[in-house]
C-alpha positions as CSV (number, residue, x, y, z in Angstrom):
1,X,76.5,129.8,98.5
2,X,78.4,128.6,95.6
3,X,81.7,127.1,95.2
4,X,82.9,130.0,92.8
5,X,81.7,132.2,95.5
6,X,84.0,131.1,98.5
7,X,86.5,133.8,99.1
8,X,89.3,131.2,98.5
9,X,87.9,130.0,95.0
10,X,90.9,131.6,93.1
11,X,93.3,129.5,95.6
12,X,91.2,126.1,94.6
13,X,90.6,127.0,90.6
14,X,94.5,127.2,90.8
15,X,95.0,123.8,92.4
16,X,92.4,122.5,90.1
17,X,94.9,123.5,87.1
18,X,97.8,122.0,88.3
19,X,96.1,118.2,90.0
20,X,95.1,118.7,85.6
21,X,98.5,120.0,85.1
22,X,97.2,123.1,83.1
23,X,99.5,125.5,81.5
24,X,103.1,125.4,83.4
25,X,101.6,123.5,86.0
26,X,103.3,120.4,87.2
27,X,101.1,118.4,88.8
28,X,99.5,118.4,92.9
29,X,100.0,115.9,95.3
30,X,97.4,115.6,98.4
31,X,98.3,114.9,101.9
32,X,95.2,113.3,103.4
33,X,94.5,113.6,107.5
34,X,92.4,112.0,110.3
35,X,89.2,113.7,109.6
36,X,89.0,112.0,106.1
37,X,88.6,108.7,107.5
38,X,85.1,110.1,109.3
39,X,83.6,109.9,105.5
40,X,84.1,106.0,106.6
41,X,80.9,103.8,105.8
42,X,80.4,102.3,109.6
43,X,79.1,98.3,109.5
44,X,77.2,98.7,112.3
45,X,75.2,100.7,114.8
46,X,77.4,100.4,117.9
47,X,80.5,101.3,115.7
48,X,83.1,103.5,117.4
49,X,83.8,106.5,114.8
50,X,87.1,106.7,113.1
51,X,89.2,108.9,116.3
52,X,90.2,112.5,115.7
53,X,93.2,113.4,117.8
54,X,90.8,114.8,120.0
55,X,89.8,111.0,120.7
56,X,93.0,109.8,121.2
57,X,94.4,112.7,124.1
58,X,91.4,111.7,125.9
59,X,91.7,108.6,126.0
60,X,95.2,108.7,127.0
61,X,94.8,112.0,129.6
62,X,92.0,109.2,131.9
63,X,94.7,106.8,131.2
64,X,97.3,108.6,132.9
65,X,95.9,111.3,134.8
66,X,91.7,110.3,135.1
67,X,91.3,113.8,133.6
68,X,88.6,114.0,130.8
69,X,89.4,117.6,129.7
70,X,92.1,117.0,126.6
71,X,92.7,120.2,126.2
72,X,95.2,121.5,128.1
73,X,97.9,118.6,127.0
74,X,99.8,118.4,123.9
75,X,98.8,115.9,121.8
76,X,102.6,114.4,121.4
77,X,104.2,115.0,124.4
78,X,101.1,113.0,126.5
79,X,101.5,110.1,124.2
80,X,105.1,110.1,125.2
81,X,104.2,110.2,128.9
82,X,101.9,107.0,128.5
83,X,104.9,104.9,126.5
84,X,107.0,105.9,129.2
85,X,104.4,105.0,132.2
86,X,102.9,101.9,130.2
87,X,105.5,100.7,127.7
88,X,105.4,100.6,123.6
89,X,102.7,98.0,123.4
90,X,100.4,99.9,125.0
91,X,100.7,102.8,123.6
92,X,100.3,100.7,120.4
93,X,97.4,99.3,121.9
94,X,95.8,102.7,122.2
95,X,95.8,102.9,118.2
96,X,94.9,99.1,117.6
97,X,91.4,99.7,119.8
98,X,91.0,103.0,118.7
99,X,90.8,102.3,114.8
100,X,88.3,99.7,114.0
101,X,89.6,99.4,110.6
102,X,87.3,96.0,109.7
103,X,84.1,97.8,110.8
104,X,84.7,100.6,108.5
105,X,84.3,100.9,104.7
106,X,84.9,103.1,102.2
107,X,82.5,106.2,101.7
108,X,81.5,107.3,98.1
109,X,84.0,110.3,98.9
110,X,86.8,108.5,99.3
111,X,86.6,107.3,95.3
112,X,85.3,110.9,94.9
113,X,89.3,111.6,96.0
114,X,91.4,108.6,94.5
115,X,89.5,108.9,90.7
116,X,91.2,112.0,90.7
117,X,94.6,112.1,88.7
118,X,96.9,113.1,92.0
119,X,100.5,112.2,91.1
120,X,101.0,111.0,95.0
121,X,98.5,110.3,97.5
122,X,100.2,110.4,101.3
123,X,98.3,109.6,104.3
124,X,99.3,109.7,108.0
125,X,96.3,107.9,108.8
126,X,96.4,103.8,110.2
127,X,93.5,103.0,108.9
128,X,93.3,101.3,105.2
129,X,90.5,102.9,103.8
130,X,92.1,104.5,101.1
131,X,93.7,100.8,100.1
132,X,90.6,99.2,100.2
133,X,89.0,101.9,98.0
134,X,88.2,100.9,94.5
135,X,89.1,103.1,91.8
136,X,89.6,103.9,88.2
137,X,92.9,104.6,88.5
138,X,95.8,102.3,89.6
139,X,97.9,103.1,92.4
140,X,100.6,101.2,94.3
141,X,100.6,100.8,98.0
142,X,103.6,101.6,99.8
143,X,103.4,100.8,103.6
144,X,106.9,100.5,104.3
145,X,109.9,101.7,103.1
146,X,110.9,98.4,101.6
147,X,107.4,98.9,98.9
148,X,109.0,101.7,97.4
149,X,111.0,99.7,95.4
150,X,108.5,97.9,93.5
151,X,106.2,99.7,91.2
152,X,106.5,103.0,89.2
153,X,102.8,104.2,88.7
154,X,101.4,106.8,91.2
155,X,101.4,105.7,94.7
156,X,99.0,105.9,98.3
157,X,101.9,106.2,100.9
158,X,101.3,105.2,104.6
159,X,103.6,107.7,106.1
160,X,102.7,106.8,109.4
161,X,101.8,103.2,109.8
162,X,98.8,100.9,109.3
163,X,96.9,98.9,111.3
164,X,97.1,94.9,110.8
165,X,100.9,95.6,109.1
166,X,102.8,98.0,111.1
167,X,104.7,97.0,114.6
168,X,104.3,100.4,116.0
169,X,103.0,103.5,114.4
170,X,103.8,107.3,114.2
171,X,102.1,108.5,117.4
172,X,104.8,110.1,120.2
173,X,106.9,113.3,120.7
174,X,110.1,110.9,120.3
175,X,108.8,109.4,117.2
176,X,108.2,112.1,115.1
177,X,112.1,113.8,116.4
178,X,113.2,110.4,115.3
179,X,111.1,110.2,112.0
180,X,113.4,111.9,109.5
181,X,116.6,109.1,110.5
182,X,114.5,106.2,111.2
183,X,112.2,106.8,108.0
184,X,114.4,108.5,105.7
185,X,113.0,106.7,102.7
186,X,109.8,108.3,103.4
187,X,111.4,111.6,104.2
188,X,113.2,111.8,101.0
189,X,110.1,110.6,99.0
190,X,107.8,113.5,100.1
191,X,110.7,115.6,99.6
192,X,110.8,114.7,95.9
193,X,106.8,115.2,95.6
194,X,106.6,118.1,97.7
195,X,109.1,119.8,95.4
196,X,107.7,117.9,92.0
197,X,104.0,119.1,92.8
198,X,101.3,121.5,94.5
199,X,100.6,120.2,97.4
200,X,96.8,119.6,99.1
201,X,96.6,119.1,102.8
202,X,92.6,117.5,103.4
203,X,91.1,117.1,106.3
204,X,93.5,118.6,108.6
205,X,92.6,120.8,111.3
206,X,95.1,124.1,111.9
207,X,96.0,122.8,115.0
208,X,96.7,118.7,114.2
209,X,99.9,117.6,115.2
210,X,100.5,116.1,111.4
211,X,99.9,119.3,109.6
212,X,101.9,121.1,112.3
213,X,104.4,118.9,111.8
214,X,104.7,118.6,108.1
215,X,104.2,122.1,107.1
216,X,106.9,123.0,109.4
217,X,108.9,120.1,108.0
218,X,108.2,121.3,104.3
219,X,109.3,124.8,105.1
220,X,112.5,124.1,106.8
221,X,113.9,121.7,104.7
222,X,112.7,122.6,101.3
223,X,113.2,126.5,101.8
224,X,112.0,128.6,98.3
225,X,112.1,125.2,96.5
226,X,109.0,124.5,98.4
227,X,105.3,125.1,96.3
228,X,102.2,126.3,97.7
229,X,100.8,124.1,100.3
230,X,96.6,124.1,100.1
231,X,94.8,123.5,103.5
232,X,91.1,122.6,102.3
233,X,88.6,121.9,104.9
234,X,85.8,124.0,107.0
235,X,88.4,126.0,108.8
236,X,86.1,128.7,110.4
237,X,89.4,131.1,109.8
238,X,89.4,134.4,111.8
239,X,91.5,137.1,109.9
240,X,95.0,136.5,112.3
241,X,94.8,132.3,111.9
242,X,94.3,133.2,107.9
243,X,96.9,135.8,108.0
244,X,99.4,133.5,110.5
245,X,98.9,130.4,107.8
246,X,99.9,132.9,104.7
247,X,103.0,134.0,106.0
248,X,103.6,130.3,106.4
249,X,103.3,129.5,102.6
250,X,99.7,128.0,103.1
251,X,97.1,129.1,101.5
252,X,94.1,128.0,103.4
253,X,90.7,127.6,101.1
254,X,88.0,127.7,103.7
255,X,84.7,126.2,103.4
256,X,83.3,127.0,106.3
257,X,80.6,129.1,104.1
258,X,80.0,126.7,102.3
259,X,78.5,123.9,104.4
260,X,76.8,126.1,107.7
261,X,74.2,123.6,108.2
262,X,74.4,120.2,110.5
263,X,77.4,118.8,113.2
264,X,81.3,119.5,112.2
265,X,81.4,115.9,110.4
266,X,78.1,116.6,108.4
267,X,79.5,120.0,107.0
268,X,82.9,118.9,106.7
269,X,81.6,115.6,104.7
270,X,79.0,118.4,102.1
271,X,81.9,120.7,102.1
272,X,84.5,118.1,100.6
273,X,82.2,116.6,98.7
274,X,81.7,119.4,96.7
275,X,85.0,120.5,96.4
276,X,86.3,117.2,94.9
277,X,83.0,117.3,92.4
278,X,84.6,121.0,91.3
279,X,88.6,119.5,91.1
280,X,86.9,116.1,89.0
281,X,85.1,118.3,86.5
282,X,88.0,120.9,86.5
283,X,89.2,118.7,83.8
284,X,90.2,120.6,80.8
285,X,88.1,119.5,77.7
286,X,89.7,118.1,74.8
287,X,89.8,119.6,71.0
288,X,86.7,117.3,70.0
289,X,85.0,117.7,72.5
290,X,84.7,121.3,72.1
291,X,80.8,122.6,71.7
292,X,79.4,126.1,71.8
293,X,77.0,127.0,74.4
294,X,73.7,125.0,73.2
295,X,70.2,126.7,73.3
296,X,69.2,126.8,76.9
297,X,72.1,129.8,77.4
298,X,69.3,131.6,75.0
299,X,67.0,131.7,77.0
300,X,66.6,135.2,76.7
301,X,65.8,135.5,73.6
302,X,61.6,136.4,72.4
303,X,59.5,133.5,72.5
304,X,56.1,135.8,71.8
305,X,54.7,137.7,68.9
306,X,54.9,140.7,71.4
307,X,58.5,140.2,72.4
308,X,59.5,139.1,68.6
309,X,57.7,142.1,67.5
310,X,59.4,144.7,70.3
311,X,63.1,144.1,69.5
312,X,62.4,145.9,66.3
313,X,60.9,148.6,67.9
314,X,62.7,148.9,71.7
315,X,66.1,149.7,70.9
316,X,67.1,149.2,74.7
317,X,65.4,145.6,74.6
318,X,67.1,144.8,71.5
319,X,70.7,145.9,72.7
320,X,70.2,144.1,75.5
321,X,69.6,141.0,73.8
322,X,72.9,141.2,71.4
323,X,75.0,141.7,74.8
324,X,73.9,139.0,76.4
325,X,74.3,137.1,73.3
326,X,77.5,138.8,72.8
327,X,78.6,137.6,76.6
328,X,77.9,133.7,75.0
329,X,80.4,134.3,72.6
330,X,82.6,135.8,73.7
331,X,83.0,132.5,76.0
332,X,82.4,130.0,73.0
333,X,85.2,132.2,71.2
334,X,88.1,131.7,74.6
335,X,87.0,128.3,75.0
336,X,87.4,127.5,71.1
337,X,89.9,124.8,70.8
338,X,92.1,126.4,67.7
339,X,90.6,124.8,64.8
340,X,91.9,126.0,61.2
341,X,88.5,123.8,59.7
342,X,86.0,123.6,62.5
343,X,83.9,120.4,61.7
344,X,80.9,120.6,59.7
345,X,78.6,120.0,63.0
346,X,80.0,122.1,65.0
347,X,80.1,124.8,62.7
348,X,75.8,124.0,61.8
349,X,75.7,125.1,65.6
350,X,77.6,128.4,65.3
351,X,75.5,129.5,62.5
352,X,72.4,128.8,64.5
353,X,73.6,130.6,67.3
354,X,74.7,133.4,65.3
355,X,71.4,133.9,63.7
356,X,69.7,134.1,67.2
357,X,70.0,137.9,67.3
358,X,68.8,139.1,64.1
């Protein structure tokens, strides 16, 4: 399958027009999650993977209950059980072992993602593998609410901590009740993107405590100021998840068709890979470099004495040679840039074109 054939393709060619900011479009911010960080580069063999929550409750349901089967605790509320039974710096601990940040670098994806022109890039990931990315574009770090002082150009924001700067990190139930008084620098800052831009949640799963908690956070503070929120990833959506996420103002774009072959990570890794190739040559075109359709679109057209000689005879065969022609145009003609003069060579190519049918 195709990208322009996913069911959601309208949903991404529309956040494709505002991260280019098409039209009336303003701009699009993306929020980036846990599963990114798996597109990691790992230094060696024996390297742990960047965690998933998944990871993380398991590790802390043996810690506190020698129970290997994560799923039946909530994420938060069993982090807040093992500060409360083993103290902050444990807890902290937890994170510090879990992230290998120094074994890790970054994956050719994680350019793929900051080359793009996103007005903000937010992250409630510890790691730093979006700051040690390199990049065409510049981009301020802000890893504490003191750094969004300095600097004015677009930003990568650590909403939640990071590892090797941070005393504790975003991780408990009390935390994130706390967050929007203890952080309300951050707070107010996504506000102002989250109402300036389109905003793309990557990476997330449906059920990850950071898009739970942000989406719900967008809705009930920003109200109908908010703007669509994308969820991109290989969701695997069954019509009443799709249909619970719409009525939340998310517009999920599911790739699940998209990448069927291989484990989660090696779909989820193809899947975004391919959609950031479609958002980075989503670009709109400028005026000079405007060209019609060049001579492979023909390909139609007779090559032999016998076809040359049947599209004066066949008047089926010839019709359907001008409409495919015709279907050529018609694209070179919405695509033309609104020259008065078009330039000499351009116009050379036109005529060629033209005189294909004849």
């Amino acid at each position: 399958m195709t990208i322009e054939e996913l069911a959601d393709f309208g949903a991404l060619r529309q956040l494709g027009h505002a991260l280019w900011q098409e039209g009336s479009a303003r701009g699009a911010a993306v929020l980036v999650g846990a599963g990114f960080s798996r597109n990691a580069v790992r230094t060696g063999a024996d390297t742990p993977e960047p965690p998933l929550w998944s990871t993380l409750v398991r590790l802390l349901a043996e810690g506190l209950y020698k129970d290997s089967n994560s799923r039946r605790y909530d994420p938060l509320r069993l982090a807040e059980e093992y500060r409360v039974n083993y103290g902050q710096a444990a807890l902290d601990e937890i994170v510090r072992t879990s992230v290998c940040d120094q074994a890790w670098e970054p994956g050719a994806v994680h350019k793929d993602l900051l080359d793009l022109p996103w007005a903000d890039v937010l992250t409630t990931n510890w790691d730093t593998l979006l700051e040690r990315t390199p990049t065409n574009r510049r981009r301020a770090f802000v890893r504490t609410t003191a750094d969004l002082a300095h600097g004015s150009e677009a930003r990568i924001i650590k909403l939640h901590g990071t590892v090797g700067v941070s005393e504790r990190f975003i991780f408990a139930e009390e935390d994130y009740r706390t967050y929007p008084t203890r952080y309300a620098a951050f707070v107010n800052t996504a506000r102002q993107i989250f109402i300036e831009n389109e905003l793309c949640l990557l990476r997330f799963s449906g059920d990850d405590p950071n898009f739970l908690k942000w989406s719900g956070w967008v809705r009930d503070h920003l109200g109908e100021s908010a703007r669509r929120i994308y969820l991109i990833g290989v969701l695997d959506l069954l019509p009443p998840k799709r249909k619970f996420l719409e009525s939340r103002n998310i517009a999920p774009i599911d790739l699940g068709a998209l990448a069927t072959v291989g484990t989660r990570d090696e779909r989820e890794a193809s899947a975004t890979a391919q959609v950031l190739c479609f958002l980075a040559n989503a670009r709109p075109k400028a005026a000079y470099e405007w060209r019609p359709a060049d001579h492979a679109a023909y390909s139609f057209m007779p090559k032999t004495d016998q076809e040359i000689q049947r599209q004066f005879k066949d008047i089926a065969y010839a019709s359907s040679l001008l409409d495919q022609a015709a279907r050529i145009w018609r694209e070179d003609r919405r695509n033309y840039p609104a020259w008065l003069v078009c330039p000499a060579d351009v116009r050379r190519k036109l005529s060629s074109h033209s005189n294909v049918v004849r």
